[in-house]
PALO-881898 format. One record per residue (C-alpha): x, y, z; residue in one letter. Coordinates in steps of 0.02 Angstrom, whole numbers, plus 50000, padded with zeros to 5 digits. Example, Ala and Ser with C-alpha at 12.3 -4.5 7.8 and 13.67 -1.06 7.14 Angstrom:
// residues 2
px|py|pz|residu
50615|49775|50390|A;
50684|49947|50357|S;
***
This chain:
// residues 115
px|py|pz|residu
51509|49408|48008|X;
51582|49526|48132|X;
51450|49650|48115|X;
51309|49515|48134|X;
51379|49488|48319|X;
51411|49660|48340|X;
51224|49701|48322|X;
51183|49557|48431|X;
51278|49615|48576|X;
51211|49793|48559|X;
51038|49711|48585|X;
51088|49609|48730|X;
51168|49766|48816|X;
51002|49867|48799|X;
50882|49728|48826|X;
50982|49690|48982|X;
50989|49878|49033|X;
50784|49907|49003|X;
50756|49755|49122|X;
50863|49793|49256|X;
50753|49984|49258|X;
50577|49917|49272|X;
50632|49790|49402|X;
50692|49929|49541|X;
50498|50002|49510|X;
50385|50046|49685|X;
50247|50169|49693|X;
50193|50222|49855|X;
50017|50321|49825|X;
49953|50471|49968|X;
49785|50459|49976|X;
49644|50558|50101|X;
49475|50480|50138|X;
49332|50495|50248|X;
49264|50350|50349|X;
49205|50279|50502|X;
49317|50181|50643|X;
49245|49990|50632|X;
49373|49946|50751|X;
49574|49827|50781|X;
49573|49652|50713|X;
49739|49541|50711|X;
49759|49601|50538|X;
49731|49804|50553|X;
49633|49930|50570|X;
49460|49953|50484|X;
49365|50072|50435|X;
49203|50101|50338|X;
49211|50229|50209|X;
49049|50272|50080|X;
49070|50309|49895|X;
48930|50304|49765|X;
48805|50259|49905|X;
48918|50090|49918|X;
49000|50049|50096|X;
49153|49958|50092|X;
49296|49911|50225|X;
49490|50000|50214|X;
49601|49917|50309|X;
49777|49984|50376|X;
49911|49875|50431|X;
50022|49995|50518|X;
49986|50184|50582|X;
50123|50322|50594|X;
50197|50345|50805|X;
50113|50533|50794|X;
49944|50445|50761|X;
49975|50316|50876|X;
50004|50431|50999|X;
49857|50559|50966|X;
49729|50401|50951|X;
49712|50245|51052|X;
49641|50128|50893|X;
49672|49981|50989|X;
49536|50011|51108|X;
49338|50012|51081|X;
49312|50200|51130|X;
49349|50272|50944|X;
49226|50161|50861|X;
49094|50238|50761|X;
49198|50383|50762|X;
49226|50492|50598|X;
49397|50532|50539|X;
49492|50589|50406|X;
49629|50504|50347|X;
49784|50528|50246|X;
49870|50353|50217|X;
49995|50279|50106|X;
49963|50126|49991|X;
50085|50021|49942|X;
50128|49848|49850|X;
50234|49742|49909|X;
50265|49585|49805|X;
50313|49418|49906|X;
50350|49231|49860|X;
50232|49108|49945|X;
50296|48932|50005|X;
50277|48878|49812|X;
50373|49015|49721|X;
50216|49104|49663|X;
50225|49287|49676|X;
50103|49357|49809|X;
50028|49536|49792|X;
50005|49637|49957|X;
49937|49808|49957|X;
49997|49876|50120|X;
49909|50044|50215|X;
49988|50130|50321|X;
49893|50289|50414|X;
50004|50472|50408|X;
49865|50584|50458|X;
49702|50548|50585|X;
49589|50719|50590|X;
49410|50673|50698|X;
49267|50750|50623|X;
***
């Protein structure tokens, strides 16, 4: 009888320890693109970038202080400009008002090169 809870316990311990690893989990991806200022809504910055012959719409919530310094994205002057850019992507995982998690992907710009 003793050994029966023994052997349940010993799964408890490592099902509790294998839970508590994949929990403290966040990948932050570097990634460098090519694409064209579009300009400063509320919620970022755009940009158009091309792949396959397909146009599509990055967005970047926040932008390094050496970038902000180097490039005024909050005015009109940059857009239609072509840049390089070295960002991070990252997700953040929130509760809305109900309890239901909320996936995020957050951008953040490291690295503005015009072209």
């Amino acid at each position: 009888m003793k050994a029966k809870y023994s052997i349940l316990g010993l799964i408890a311990i490592f099902s509790f320890i294998l839970t508590g690893f994949t929990s403290l989990k966040v990948q932050e991806d570097t990634i460098v693109i090519t694409a064209i200022f579009d300009g400063k809504e509320d919620y970022g910055y755009n940009f158009v970038a091309t792949s396959d012959d397909l146009e599509y719409t990055v967005t970047f919530h926040k932008i390094s202080d050496e970038v902000a310094k180097s490039f005024d994205l909050n005015s009109d002057k940059l857009i239609g400009t072509k840049f390089k850019i070295t960002y991070t992507s990252k997700m953040v995982v929130t509760k809305d008002e109900d309890g239901y998690d909320y996936e995020e992907e957050i951008n953040t710009i490291k690295k503005l090169q015009k072209l």
